[in-house]
mmCIF file of the N, C-alpha and C atoms, coordinates in Angstrom:
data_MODEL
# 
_entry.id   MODEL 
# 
loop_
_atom_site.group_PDB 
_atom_site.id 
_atom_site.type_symbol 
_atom_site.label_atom_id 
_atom_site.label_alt_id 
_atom_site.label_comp_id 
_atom_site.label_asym_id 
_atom_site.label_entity_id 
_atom_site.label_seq_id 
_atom_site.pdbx_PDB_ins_code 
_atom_site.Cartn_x 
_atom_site.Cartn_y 
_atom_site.Cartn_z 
_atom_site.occupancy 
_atom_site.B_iso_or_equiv 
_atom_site.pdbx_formal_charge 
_atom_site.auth_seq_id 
_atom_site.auth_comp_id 
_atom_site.auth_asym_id 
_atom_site.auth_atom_id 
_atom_site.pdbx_PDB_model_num 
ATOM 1   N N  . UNK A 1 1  ? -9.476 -6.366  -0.238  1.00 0.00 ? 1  UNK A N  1 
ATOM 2   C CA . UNK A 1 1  ? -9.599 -7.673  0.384   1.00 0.00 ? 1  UNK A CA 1 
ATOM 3   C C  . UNK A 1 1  ? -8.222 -8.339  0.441   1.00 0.00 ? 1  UNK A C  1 
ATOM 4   N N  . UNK A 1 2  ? -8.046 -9.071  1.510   1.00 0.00 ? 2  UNK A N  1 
ATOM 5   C CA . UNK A 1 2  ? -6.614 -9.776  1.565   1.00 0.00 ? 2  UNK A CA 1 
ATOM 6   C C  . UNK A 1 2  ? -6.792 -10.655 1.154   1.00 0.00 ? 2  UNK A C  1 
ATOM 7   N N  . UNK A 1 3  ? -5.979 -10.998 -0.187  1.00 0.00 ? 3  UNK A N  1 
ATOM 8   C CA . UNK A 1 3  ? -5.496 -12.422 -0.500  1.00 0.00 ? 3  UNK A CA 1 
ATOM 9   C C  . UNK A 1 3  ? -4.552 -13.593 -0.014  1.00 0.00 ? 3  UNK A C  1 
ATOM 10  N N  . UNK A 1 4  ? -4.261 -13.101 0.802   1.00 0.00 ? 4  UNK A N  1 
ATOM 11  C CA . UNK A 1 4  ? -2.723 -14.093 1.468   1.00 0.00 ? 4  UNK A CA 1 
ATOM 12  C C  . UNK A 1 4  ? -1.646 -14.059 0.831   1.00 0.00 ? 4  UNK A C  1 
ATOM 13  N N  . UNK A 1 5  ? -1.501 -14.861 0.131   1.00 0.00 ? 5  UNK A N  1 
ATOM 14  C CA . UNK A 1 5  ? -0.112 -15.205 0.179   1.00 0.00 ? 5  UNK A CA 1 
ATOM 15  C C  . UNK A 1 5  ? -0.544 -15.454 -1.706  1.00 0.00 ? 5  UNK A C  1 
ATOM 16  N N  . UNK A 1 6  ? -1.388 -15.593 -1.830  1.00 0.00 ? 6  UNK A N  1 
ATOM 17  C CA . UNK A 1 6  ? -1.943 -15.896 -3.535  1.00 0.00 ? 6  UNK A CA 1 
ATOM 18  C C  . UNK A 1 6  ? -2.263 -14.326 -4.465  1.00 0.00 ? 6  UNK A C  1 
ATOM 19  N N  . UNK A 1 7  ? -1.896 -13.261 -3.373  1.00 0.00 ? 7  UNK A N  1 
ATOM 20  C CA . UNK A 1 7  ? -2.042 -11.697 -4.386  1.00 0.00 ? 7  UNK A CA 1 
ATOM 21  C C  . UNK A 1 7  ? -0.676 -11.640 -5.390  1.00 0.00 ? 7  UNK A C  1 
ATOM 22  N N  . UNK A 1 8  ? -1.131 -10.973 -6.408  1.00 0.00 ? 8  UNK A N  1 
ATOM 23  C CA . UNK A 1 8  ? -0.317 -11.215 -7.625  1.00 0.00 ? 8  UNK A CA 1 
ATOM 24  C C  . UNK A 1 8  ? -0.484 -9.567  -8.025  1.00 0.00 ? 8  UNK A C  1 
ATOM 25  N N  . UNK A 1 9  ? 0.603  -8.444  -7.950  1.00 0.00 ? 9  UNK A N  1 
ATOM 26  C CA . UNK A 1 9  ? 0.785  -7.330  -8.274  1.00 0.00 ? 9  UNK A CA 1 
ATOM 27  C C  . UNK A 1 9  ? 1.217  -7.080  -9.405  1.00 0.00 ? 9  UNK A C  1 
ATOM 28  N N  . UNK A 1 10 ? 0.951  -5.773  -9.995  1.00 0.00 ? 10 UNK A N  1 
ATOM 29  C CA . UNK A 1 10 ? 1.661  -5.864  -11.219 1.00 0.00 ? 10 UNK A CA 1 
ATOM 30  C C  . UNK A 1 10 ? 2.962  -4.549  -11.577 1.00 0.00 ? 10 UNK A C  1 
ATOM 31  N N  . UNK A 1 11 ? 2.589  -3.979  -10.204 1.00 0.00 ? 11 UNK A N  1 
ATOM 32  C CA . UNK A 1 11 ? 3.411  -2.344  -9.760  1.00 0.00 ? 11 UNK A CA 1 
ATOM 33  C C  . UNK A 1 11 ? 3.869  -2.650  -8.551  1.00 0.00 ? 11 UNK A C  1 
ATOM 34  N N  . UNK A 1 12 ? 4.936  -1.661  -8.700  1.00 0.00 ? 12 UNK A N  1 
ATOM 35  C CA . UNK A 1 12 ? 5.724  -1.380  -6.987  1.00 0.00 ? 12 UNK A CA 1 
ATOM 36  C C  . UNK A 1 12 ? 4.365  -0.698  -6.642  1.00 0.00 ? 12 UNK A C  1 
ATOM 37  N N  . UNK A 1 13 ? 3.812  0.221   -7.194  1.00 0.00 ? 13 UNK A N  1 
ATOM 38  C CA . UNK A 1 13 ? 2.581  0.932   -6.192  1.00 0.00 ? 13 UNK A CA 1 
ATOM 39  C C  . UNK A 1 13 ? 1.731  0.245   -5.819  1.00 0.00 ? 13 UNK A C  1 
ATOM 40  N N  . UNK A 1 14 ? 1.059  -0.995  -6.337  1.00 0.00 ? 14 UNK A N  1 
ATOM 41  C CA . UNK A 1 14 ? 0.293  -1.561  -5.845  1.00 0.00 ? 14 UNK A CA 1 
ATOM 42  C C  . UNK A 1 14 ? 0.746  -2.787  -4.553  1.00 0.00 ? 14 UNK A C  1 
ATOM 43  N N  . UNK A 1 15 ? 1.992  -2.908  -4.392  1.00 0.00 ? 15 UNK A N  1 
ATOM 44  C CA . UNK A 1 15 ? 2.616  -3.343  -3.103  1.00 0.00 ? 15 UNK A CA 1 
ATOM 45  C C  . UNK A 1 15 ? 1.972  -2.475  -2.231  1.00 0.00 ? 15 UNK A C  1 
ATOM 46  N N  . UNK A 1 16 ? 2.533  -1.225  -2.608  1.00 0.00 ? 16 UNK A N  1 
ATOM 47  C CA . UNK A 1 16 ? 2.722  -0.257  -1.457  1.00 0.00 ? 16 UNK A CA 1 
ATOM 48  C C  . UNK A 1 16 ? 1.361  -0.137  -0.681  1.00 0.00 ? 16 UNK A C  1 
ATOM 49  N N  . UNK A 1 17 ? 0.384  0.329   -1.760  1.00 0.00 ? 17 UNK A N  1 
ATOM 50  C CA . UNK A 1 17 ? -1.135 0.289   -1.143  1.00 0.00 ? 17 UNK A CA 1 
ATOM 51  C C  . UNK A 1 17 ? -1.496 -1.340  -0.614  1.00 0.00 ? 17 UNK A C  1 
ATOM 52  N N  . UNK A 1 18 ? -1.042 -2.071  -1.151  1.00 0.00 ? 18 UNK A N  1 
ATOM 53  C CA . UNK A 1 18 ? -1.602 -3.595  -0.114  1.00 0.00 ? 18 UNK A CA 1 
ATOM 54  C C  . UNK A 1 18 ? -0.472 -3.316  1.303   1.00 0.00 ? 18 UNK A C  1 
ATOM 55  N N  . UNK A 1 19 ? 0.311  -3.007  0.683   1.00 0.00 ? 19 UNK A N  1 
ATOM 56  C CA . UNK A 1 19 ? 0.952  -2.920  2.631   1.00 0.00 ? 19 UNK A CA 1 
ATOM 57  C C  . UNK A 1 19 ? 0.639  -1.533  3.179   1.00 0.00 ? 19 UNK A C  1 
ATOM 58  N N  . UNK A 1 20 ? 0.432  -1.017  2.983   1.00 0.00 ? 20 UNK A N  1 
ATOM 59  C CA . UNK A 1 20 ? 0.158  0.350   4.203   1.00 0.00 ? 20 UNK A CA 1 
ATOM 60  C C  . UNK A 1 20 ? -1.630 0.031   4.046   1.00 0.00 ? 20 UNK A C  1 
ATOM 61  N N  . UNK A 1 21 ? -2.774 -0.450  3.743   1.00 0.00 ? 21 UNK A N  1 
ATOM 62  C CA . UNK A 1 21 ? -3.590 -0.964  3.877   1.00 0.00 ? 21 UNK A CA 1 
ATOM 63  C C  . UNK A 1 21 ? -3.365 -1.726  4.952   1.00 0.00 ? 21 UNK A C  1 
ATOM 64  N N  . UNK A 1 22 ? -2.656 -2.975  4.987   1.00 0.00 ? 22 UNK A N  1 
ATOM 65  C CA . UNK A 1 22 ? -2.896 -4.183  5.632   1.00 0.00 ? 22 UNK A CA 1 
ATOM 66  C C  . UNK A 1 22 ? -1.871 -3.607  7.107   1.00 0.00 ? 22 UNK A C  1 
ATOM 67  N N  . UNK A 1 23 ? -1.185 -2.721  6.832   1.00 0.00 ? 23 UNK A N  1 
ATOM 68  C CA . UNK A 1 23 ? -0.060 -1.879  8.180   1.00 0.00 ? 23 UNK A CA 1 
ATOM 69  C C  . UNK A 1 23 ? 0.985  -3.091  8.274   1.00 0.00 ? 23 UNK A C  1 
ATOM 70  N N  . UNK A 1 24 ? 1.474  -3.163  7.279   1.00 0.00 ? 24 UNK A N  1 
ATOM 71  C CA . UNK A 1 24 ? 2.743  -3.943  7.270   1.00 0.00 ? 24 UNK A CA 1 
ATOM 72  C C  . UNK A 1 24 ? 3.758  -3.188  6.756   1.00 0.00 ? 24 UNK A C  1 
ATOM 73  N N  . UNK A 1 25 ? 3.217  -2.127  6.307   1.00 0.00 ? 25 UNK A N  1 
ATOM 74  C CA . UNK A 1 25 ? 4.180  -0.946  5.289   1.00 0.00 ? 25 UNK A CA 1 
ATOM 75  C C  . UNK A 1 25 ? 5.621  -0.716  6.521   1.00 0.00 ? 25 UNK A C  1 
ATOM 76  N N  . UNK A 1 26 ? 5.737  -0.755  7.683   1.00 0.00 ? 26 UNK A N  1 
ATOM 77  C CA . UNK A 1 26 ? 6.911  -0.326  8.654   1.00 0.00 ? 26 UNK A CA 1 
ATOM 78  C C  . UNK A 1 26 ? 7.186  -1.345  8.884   1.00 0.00 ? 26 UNK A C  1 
ATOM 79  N N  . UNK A 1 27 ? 6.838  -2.327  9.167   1.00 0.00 ? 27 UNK A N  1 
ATOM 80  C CA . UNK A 1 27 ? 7.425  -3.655  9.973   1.00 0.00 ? 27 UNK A CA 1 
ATOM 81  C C  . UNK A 1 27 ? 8.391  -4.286  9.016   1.00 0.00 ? 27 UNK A C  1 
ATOM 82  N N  . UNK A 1 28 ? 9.101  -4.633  10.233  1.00 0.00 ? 28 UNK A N  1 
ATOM 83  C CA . UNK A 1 28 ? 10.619 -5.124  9.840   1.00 0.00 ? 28 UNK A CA 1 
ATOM 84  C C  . UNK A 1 28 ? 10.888 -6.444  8.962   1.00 0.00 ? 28 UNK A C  1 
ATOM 85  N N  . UNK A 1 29 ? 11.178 -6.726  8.071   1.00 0.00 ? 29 UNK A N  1 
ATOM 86  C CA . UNK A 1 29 ? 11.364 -7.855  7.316   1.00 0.00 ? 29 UNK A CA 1 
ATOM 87  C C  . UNK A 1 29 ? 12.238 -9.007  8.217   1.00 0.00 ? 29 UNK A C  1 
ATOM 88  N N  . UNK A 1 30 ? 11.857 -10.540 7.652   1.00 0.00 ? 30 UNK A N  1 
ATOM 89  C CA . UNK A 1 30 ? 12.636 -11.064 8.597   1.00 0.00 ? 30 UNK A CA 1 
ATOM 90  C C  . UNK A 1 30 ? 14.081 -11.210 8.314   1.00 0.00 ? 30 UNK A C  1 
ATOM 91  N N  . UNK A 1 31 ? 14.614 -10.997 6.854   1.00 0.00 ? 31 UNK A N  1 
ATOM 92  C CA . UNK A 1 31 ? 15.312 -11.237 6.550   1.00 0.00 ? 31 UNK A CA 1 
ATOM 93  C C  . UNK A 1 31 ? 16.154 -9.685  5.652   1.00 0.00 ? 31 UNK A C  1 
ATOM 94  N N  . UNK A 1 32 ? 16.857 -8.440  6.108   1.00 0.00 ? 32 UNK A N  1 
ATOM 95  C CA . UNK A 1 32 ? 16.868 -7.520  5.318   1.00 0.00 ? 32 UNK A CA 1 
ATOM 96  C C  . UNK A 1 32 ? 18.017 -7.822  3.983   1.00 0.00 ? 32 UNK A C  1 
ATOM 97  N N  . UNK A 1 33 ? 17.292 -7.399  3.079   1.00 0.00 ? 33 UNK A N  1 
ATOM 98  C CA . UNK A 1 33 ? 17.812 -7.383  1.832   1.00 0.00 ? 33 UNK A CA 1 
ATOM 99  C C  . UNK A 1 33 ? 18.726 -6.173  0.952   1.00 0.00 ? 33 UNK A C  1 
ATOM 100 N N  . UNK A 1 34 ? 19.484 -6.965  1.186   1.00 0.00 ? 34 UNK A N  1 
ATOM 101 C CA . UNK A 1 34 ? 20.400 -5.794  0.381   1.00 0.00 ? 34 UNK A CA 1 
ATOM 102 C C  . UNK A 1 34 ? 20.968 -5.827  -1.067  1.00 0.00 ? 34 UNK A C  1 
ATOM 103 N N  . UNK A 1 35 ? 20.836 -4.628  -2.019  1.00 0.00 ? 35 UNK A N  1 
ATOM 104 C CA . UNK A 1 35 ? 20.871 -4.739  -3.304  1.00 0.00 ? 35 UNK A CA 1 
ATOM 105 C C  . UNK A 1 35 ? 20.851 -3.019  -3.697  1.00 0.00 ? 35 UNK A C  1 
ATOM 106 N N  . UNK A 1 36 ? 21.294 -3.074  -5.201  1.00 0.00 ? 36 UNK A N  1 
ATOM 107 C CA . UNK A 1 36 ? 21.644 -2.037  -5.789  1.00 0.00 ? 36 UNK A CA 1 
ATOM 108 C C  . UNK A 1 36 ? 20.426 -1.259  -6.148  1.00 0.00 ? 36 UNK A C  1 
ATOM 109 N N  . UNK A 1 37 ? 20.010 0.217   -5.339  1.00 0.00 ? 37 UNK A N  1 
ATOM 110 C CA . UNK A 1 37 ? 18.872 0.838   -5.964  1.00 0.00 ? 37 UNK A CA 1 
ATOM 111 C C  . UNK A 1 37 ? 19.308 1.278   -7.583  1.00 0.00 ? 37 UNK A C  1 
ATOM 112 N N  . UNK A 1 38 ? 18.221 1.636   -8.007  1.00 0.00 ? 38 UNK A N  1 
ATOM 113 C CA . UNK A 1 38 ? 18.108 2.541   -9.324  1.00 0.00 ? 38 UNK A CA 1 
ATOM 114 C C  . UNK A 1 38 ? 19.124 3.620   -9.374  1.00 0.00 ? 38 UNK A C  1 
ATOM 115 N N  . UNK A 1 39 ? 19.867 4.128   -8.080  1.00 0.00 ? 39 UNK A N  1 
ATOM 116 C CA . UNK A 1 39 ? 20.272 5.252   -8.090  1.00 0.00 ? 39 UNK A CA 1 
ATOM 117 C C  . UNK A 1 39 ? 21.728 5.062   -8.511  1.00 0.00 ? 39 UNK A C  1 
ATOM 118 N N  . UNK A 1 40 ? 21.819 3.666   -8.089  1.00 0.00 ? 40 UNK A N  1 
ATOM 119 C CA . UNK A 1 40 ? 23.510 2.771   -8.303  1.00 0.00 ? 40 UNK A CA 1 
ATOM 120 C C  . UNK A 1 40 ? 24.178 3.011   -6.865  1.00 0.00 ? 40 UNK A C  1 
ATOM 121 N N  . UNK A 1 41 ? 23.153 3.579   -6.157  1.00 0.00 ? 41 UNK A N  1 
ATOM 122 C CA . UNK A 1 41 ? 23.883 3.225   -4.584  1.00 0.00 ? 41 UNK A CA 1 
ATOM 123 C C  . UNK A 1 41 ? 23.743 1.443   -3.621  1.00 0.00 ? 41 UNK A C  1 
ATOM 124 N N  . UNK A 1 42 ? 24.360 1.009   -3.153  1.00 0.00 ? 42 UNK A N  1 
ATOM 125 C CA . UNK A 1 42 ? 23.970 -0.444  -2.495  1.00 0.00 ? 42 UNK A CA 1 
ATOM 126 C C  . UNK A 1 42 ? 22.961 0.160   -1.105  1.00 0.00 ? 42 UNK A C  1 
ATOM 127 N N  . UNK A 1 43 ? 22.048 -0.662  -1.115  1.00 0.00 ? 43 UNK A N  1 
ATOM 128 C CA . UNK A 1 43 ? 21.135 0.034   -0.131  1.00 0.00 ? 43 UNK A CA 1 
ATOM 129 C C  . UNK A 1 43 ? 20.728 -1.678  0.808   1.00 0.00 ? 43 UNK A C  1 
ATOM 130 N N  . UNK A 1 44 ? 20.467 -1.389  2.301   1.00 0.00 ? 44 UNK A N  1 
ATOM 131 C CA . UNK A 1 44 ? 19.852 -2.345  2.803   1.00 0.00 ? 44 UNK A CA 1 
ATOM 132 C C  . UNK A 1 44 ? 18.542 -2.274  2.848   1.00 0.00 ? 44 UNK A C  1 
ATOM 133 N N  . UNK A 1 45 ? 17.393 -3.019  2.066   1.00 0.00 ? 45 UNK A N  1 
ATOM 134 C CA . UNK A 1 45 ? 16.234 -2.769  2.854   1.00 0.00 ? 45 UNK A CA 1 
ATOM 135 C C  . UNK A 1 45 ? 15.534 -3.820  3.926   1.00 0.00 ? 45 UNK A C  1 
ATOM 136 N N  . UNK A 1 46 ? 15.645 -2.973  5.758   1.00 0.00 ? 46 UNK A N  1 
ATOM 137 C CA . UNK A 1 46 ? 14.916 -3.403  6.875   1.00 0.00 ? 46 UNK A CA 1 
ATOM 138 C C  . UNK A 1 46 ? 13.116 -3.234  6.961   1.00 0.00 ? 46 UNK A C  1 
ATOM 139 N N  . UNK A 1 47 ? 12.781 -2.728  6.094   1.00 0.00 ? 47 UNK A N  1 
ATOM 140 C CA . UNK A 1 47 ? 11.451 -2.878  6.346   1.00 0.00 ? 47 UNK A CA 1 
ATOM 141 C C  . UNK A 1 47 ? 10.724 -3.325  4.926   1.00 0.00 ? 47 UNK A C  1 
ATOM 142 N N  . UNK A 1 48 ? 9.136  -3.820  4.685   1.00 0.00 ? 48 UNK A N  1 
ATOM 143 C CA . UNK A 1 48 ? 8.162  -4.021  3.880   1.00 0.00 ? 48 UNK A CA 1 
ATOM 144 C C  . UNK A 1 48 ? 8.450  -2.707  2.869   1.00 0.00 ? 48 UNK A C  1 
ATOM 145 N N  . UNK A 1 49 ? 8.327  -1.973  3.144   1.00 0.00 ? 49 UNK A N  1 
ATOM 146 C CA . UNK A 1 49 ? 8.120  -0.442  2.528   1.00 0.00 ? 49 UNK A CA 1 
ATOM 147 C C  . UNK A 1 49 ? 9.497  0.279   3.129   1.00 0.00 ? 49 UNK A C  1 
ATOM 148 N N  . UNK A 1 50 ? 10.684 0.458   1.913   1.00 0.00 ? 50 UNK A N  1 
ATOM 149 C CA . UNK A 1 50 ? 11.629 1.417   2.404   1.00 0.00 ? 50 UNK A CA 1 
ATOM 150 C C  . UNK A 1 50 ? 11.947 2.165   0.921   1.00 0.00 ? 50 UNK A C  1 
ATOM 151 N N  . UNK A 1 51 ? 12.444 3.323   1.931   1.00 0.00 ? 51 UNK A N  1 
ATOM 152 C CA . UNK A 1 51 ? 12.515 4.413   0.932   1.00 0.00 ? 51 UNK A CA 1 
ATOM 153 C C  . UNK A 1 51 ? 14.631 4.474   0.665   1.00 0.00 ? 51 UNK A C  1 
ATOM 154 N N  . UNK A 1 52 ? 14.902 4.270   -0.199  1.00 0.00 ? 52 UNK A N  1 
ATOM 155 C CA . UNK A 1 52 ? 16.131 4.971   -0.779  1.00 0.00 ? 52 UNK A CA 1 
ATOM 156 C C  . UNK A 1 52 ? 16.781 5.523   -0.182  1.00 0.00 ? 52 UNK A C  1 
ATOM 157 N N  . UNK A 1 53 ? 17.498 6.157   1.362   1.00 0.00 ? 53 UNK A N  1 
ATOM 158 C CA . UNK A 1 53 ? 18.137 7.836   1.227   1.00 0.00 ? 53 UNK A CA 1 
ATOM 159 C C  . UNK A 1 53 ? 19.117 8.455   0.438   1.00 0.00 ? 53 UNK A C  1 
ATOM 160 N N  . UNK A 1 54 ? 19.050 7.559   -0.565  1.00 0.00 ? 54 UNK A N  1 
ATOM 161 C CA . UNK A 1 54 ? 19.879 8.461   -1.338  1.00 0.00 ? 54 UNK A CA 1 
ATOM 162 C C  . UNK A 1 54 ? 19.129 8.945   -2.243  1.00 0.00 ? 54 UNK A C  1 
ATOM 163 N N  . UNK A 1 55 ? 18.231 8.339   -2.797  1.00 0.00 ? 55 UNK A N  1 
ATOM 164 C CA . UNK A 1 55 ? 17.564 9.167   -3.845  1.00 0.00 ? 55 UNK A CA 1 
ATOM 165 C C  . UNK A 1 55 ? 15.892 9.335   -3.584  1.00 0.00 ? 55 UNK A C  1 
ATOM 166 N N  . UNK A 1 56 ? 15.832 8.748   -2.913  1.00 0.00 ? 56 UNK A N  1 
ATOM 167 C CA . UNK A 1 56 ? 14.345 8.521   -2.394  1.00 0.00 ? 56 UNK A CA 1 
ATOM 168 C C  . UNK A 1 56 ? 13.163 7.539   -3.162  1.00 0.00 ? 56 UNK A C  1 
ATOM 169 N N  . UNK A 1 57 ? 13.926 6.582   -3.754  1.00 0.00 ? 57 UNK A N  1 
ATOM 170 C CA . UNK A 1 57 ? 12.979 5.746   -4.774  1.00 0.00 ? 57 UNK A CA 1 
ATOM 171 C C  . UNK A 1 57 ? 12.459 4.539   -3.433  1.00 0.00 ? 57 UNK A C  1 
ATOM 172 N N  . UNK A 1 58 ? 11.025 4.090   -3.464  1.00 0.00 ? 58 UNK A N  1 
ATOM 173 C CA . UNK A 1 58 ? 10.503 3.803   -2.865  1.00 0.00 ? 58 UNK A CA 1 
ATOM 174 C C  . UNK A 1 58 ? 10.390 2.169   -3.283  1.00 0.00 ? 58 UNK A C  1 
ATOM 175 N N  . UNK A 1 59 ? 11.062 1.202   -2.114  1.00 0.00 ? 59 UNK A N  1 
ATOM 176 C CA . UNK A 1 59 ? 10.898 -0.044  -2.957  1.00 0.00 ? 59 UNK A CA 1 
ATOM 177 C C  . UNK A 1 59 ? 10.260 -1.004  -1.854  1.00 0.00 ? 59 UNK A C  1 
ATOM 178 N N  . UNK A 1 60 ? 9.350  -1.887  -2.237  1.00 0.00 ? 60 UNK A N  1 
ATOM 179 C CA . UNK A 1 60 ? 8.103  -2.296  -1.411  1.00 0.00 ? 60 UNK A CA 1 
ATOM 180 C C  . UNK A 1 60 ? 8.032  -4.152  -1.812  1.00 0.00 ? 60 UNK A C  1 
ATOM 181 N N  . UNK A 1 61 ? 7.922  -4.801  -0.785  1.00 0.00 ? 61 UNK A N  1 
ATOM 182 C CA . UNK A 1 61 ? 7.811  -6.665  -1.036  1.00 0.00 ? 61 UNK A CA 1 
ATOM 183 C C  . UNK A 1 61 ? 6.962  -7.019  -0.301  1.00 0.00 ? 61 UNK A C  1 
ATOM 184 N N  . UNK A 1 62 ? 5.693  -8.012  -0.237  1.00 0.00 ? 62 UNK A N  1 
ATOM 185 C CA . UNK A 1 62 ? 4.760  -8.273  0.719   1.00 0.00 ? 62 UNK A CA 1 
ATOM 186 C C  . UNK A 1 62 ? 5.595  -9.094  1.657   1.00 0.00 ? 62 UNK A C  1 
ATOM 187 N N  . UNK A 1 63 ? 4.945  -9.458  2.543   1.00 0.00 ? 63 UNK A N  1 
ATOM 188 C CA . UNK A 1 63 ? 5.657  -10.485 3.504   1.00 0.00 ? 63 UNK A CA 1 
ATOM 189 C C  . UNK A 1 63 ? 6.148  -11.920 2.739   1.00 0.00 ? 63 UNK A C  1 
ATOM 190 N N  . UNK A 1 64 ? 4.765  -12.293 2.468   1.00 0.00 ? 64 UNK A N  1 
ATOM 191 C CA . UNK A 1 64 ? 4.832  -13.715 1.667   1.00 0.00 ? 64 UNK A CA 1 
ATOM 192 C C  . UNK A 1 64 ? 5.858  -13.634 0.942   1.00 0.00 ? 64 UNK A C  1 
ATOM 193 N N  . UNK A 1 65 ? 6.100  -12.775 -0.040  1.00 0.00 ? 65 UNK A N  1 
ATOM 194 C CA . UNK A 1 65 ? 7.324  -12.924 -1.173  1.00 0.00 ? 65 UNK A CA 1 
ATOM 195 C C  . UNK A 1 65 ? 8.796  -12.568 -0.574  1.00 0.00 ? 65 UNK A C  1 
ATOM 196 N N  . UNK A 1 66 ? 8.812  -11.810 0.764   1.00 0.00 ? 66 UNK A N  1 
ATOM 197 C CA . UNK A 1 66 ? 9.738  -11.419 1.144   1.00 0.00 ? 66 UNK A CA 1 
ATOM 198 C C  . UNK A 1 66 ? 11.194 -12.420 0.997   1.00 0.00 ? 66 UNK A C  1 
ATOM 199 N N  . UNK A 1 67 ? 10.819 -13.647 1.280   1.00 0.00 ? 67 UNK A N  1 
ATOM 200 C CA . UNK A 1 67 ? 12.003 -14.562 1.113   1.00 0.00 ? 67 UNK A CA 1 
ATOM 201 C C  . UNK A 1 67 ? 13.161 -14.566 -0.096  1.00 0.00 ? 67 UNK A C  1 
ATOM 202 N N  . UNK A 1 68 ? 12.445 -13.927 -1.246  1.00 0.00 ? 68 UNK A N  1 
ATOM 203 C CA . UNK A 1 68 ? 13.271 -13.647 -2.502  1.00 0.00 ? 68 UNK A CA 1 
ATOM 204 C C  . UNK A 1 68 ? 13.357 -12.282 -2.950  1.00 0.00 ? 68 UNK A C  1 
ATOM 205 N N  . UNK A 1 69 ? 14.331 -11.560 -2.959  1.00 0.00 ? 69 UNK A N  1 
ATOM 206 C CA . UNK A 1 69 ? 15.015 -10.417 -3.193  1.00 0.00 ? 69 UNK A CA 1 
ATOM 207 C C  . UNK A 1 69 ? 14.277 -10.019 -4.801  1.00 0.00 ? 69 UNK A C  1 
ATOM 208 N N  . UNK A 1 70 ? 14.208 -11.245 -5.726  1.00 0.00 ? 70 UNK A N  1 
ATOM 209 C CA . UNK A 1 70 ? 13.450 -10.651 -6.900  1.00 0.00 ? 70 UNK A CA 1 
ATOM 210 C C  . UNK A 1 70 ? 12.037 -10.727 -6.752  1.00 0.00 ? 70 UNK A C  1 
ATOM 211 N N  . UNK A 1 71 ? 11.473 -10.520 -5.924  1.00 0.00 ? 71 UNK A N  1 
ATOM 212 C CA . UNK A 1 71 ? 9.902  -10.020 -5.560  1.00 0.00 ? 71 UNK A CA 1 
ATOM 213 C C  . UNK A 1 71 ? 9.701  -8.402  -5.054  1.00 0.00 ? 71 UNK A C  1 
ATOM 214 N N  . UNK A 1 72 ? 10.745 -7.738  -4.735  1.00 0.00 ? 72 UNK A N  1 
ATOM 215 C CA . UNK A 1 72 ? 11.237 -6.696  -4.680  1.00 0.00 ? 72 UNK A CA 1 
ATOM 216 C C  . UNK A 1 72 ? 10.709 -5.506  -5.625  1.00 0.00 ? 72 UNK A C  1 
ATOM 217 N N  . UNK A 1 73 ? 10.143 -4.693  -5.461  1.00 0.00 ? 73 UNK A N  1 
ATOM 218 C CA . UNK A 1 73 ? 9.542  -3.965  -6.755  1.00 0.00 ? 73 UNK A CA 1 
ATOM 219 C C  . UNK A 1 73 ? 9.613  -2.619  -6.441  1.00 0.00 ? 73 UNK A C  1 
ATOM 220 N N  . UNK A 1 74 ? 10.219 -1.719  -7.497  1.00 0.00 ? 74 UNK A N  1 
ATOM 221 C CA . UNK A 1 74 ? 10.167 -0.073  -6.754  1.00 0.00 ? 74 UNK A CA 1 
ATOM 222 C C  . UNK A 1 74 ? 8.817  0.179   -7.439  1.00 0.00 ? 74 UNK A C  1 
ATOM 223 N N  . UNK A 1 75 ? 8.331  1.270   -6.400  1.00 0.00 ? 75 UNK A N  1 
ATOM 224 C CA . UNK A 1 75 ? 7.039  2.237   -6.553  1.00 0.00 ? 75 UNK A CA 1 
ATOM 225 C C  . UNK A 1 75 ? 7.497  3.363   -6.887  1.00 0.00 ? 75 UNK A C  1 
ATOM 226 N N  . UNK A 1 76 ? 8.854  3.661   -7.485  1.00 0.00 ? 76 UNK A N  1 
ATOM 227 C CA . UNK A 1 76 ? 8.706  4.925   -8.222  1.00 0.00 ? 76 UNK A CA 1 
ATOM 228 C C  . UNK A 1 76 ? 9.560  5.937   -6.597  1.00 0.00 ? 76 UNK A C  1 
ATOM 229 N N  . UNK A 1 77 ? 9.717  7.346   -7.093  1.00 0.00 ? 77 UNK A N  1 
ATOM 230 C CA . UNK A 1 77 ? 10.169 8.410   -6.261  1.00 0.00 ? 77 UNK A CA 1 
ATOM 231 C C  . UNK A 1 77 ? 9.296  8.734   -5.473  1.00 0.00 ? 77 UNK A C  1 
ATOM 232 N N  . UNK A 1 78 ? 9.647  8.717   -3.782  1.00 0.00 ? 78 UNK A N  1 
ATOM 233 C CA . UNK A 1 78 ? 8.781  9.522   -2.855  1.00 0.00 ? 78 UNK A CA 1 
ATOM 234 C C  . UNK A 1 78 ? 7.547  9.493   -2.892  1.00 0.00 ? 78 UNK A C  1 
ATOM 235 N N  . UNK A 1 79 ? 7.318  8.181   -2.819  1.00 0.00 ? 79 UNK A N  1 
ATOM 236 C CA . UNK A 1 79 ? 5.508  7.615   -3.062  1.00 0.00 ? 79 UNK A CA 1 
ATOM 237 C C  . UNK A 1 79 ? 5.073  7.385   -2.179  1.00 0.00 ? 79 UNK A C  1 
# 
């Protein structure tokens, strides 16, 4: 069920399944965020759901939270 803007996660994976559920998982953020993956590479992320290429760690933000970079949550490797 969609909560709006009031869902409260407690995993990068459970981002991931509310956005590729709701098909927001590709769409473009309005604002892309850029920051240091896990891998210690600087990475931009342009979409809801982006993957790493450097290491492939999977990091996922709903729309609603998108405005702040620490709402940002990895789901772990190639998820």
């Amino acid at each position: 069920m969609h909560d709006g803007c009031s869902g409260n996660f407690s995993s990068g994976k459970q981002v991931v399944a509310k956005l590729r559920m709701m098909g927001f998982d590709k769409q473009a953020m309005p604002v892309p965020a850029t920051f240091k993956c896990e891998c210690g590479n600087t990475i931009t992320m342009t979409t809801f759901e982006y993957k790493c290429p450097h290491c492939g760690t999977v990091y996922a933000v709903t729309p609603c939270h998108s405005f702040d970079q620490s709402n940002i949550m990895s789901a772990g490797k190639d998820d």
